[in-house]
N, C-alpha and C positions, 0 to 999 in steps of 0.2 A: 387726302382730306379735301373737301369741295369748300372752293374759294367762297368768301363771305358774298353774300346778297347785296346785290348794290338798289336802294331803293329806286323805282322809275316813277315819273309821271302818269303811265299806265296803271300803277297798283291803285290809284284812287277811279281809275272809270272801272277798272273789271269788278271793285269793290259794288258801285254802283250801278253795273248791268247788272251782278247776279241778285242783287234786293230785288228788280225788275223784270227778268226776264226766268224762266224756264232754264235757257243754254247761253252761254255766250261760245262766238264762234271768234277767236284772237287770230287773225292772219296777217303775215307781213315776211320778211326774205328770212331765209335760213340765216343763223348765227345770229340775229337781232336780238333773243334771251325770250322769245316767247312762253316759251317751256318754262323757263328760269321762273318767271313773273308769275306763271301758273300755278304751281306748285308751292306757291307761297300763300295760296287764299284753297289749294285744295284736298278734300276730305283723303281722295285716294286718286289711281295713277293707272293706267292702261298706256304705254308705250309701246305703237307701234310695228316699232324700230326697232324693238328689244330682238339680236338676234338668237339672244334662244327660244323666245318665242313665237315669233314673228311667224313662222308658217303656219303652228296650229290656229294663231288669232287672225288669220286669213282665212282657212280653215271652217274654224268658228261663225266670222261675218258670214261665211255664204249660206251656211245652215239655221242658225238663230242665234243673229248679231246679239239679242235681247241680254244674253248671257255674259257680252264682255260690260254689261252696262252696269253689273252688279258691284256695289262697293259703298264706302261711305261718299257723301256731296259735299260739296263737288265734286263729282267724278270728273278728271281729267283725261281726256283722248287725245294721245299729241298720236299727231300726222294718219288724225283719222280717215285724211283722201287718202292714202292707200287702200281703203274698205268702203267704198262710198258710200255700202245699205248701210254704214251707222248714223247717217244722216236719217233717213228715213225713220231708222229705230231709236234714234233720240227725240226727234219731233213724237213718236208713237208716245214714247215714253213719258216724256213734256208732259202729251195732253190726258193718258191716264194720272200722273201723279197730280198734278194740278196745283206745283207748290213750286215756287221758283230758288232759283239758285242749284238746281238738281246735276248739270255737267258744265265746261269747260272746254273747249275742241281747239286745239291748236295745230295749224299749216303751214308752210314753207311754198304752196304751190292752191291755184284755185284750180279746182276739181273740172273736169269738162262739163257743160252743161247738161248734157245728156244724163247725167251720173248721178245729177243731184233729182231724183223724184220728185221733190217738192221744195218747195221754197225758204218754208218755215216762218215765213213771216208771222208774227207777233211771239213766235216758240222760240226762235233761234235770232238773238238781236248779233251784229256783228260789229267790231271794232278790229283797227288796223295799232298795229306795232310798228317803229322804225329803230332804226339803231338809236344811241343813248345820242341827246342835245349836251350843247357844254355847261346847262347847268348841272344836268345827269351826271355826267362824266367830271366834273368838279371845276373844270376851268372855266363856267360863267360866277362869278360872285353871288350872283341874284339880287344885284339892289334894288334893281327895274323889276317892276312886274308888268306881266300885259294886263293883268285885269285890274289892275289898280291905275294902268292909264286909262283903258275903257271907262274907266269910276271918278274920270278924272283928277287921279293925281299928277303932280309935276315929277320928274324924274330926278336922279340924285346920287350921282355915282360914280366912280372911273374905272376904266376897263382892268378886267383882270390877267389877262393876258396884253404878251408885244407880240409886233408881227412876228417875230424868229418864232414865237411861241404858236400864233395863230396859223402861219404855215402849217407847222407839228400837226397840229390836230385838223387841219384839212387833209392831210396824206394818210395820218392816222385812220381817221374815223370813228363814227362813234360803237364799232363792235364792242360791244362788251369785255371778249376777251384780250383785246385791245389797250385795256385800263388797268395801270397800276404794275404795268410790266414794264422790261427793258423798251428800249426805245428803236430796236432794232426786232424783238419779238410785239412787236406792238405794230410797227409801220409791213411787217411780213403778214398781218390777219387779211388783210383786203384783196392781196394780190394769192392766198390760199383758199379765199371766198371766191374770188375770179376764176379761178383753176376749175375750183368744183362745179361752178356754174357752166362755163364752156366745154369743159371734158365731159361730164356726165349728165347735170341738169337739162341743159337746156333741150336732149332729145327724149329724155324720161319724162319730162312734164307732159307732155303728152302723144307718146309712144312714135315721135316722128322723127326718122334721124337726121340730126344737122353735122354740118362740117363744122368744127371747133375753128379750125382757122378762119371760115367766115364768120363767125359771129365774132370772132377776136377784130376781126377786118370791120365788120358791124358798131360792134363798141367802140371802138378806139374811135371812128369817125361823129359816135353819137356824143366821147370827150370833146372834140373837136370843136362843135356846138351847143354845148352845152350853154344852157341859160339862155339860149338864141329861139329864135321859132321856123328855123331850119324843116321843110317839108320834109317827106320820103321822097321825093324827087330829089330833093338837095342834097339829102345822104347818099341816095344811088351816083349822083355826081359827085360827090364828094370822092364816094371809095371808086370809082371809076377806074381810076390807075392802076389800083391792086389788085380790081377783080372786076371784070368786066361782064360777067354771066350775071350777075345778081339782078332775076328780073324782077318789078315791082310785087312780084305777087309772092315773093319769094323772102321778100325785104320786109313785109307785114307781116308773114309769118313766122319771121324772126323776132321781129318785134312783140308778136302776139306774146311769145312763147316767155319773153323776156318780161312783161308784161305780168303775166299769171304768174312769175319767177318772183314779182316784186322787186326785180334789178332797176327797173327805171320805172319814175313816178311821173310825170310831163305836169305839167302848170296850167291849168283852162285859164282862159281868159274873161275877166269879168265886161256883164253886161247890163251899165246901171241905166237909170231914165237920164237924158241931159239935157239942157235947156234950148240947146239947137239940133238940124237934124248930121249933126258929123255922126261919120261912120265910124264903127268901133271894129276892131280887128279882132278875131277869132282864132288866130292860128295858138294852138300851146305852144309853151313855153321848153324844151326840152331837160328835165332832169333823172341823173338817178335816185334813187331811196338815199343815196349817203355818197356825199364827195369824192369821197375816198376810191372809189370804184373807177371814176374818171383821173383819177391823180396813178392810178395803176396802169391802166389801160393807155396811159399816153407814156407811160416808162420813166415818168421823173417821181420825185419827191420833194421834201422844203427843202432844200438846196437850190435845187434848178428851179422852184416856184419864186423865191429871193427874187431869182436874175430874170423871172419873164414876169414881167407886170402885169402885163392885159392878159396871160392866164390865170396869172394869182386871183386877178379882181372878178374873173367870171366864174370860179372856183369858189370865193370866197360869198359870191352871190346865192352859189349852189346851195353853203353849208348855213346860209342866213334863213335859206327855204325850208331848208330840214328843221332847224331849229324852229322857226314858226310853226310848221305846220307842228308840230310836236306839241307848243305851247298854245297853240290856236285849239288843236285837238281837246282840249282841257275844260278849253269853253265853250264845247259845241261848236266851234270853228273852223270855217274853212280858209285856204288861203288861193286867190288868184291874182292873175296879172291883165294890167290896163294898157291899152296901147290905142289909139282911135287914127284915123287919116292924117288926121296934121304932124303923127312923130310924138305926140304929149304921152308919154305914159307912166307910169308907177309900177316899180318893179313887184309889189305885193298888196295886197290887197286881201286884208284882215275880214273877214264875214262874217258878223257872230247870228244866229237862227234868230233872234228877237230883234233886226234891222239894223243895228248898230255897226260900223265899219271902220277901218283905220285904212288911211292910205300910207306906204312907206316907200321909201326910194331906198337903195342899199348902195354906199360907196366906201370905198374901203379906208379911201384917206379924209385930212381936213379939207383939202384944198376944192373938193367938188361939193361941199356943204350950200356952200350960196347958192348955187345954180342946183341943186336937187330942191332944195327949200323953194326956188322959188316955181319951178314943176306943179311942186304938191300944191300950194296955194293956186295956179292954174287949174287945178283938178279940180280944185273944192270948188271955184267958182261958174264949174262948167255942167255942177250934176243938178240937175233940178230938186231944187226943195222943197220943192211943192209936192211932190213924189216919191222921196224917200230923203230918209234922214240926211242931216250934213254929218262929217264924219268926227267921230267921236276924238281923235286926233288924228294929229300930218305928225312920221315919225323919217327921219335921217338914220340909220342904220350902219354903225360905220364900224372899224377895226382896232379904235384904238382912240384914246382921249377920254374926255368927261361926259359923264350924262346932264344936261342940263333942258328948260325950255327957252329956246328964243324968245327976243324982243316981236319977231313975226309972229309967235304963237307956236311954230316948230318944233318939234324937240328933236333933240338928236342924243342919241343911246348908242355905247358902242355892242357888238354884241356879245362880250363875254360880260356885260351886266346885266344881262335882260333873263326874265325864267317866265314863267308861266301865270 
């Protein structure tokens, strides 16, 4: 019997891509539930993967794709870059029908460029998937909302998890299959998501073969730094010890691969107007798509997270990202990180498309609240207002406690209250 649907935050954008658009193209890493999410808004189903028929509908693409398109709409295509003419014969199809909401196309891997004929633009709108946020997954309460602080509300709440608990769910992850299981087949999804990716993915994505032990060598030093802005110079020194061949050109193409995999997401760096000419730093941020992937790769779990602090809190910064950008996503949102010459900067940086922004600091305890608080108020007073909005709030983002607004004007929200 196939486990119950767990609703996502994604069911409300693909709702409203297909009112809008032709096709929606869902991408984002294997086991994240794209499919899952799919097939909740669609008419009918063309899989791939299916292997009994997976070679005729190979088969089929190279002679006239047009024929797997047939069925009721949405038609759903999961892991239609194994065929890439259905790109082309869904935009065909788009723009004969001329009536939106007609397919669905879901990936685990972005296509080579060469593969994709055309673009699609205004036919094929795309949205990204990540694993489930802890509202998803049930351990945020949701007292906080973010768009009801954009709308300027005050917050109002206390965390719904403790750290024993908030460890849990960074080693965990937010895999789907993940939730509602023992706690030992729960914290085993990430490290068989990792398997899959280094053993088989990462040379199928695009037919190039890699050494599994390097990319395991690769990852584990990208846990290393995580949440840092660590170059590819600083990696190739990093793993220097273990393997000393890894040339830079070799290191990018690992990365690429890892990249089109959706294993790792990195953090740009925002570039606001400010009121003097300080320099603003550029380098991203390094993350994966979901915590959990660095809590494997470096071989502990919440146990050994308990006993190392300064991993916990840059792990814990990882799964505050994920979570944002999750809830950022909701409202046309992006999320980046500020950092300028002088060392001032704000771990996230809320972007909503109509100029509006949040700066937030992320610290896991109470103890560093004053001194983030008083960051973010440096921030406000350093972006020019003449030029773009001041920011809709300063948020402290922490692990545990109350959600409340400071006397400064701050708030601080821990983050299993916060949702979307």
């Amino acid at each position: 019997m196939e486990r119950k649907y767990l609703p996502r935050l994604a069911d409300a954008i693909l709702k409203k891509k297909l009112e809008l658009s032709g096709a929606v193209w869902i991408r984002g890493p294997k086991w994240c539930g794209k499919t899952w999410t799919a097939k909740q808004q669609a008419g009918s189903i063309l899989m791939m993967q299916d292997p009994d028929n997976a070679q005729n509908y190979m088969r089929i693409a190279e002679t006239k794709p047009s024929l797997l398109l047939d069925g009721d709409v949405p038609r759903l295509l999961d892991e239609w870059q194994m065929a890439p003419t259905l790109w082309d014969a869904v935009r065909f199809a788009v723009d004969n029908r001329g009536e939106m909401g007609q397919f669905i196309l879901t990936g685990s891997t972005l296509p080579l460029d060469n593969e994709v004929m055309h673009t699609g633009t205004g036919r094929i709108t795309r949205m990204i998937m990540r694993p489930m946020s802890l509202f998803e997954s049930g351990e945020s309460n949701g007292q906080v909302s973010l768009q009801a602080l954009f709308e300027g509300d005050e917050p109002s709440g206390v965390a719904g998890i403790d750290i024993i608990e908030l460890a849990f769910v960074i080693s965990r992850g937010g895999w789907p299959a993940a939730i509602g299981v023992s706690d030992k087949i729960a914290l085993a999804q990430a490290q068989q998501y990792l398997d899959a990716i280094m053993e088989i993915d990462i040379s199928e994505v695009d037919g190039i073969g890699r050494n599994p032990a390097r990319a395991r060598t690769l990852i584990k030093s990208l846990a290393r730094n995580i949440a840092g802005t660590a170059s590819n110079e600083t990696i190739r020194a990093d793993i220097k010890g273990e393997d000393d061949s890894l040339s830079p050109n070799t290191i990018r193409s690992y990365l690429n691969a890892l990249q089109r995999l959706f294993v790792i997401e990195d953090q740009p760096a925002w570039s606001p107007a400010l009121r003097s000419k300080t320099a603003i730093r550029t380098s991203v941020k390094r993350h994966f798509i979901d915590p959990s992937i660095a809590v494997t790769a470096l071989d502990i779990g919440p146990e050994k997270l308990l006993k190392d602090f300064n991993t916990f809190k840059l792990l814990f910064e990882s799964l505050c990202i994920r979570d944002l950008r999750i809830y950022a996503q909701n409202l046309g949102g992006e999320v980046y990180h500020y950092r300028d010459k002088t060392d001032l900067e704000a771990d996230a940086i809320v972007a909503l498309r109509d100029g509006r922004w949040a700066a937030i600091e992320i610290k896991m305890g109470q103890k560093q609240i004053d001194k983030a608080s008083e960051n973010l108020l440096k921030l406000k007073h350093r972006i020019n207002a003449e030029k773009m909005n001041s920011p809709s709030f300063l948020m402290v983002l922490t692990g545990n406690g109350y959600a409340i607004k400071q006397k400064n004007g701050v708030m601080v929200v821990p983050v299993s209250c916060l949702r979307n």
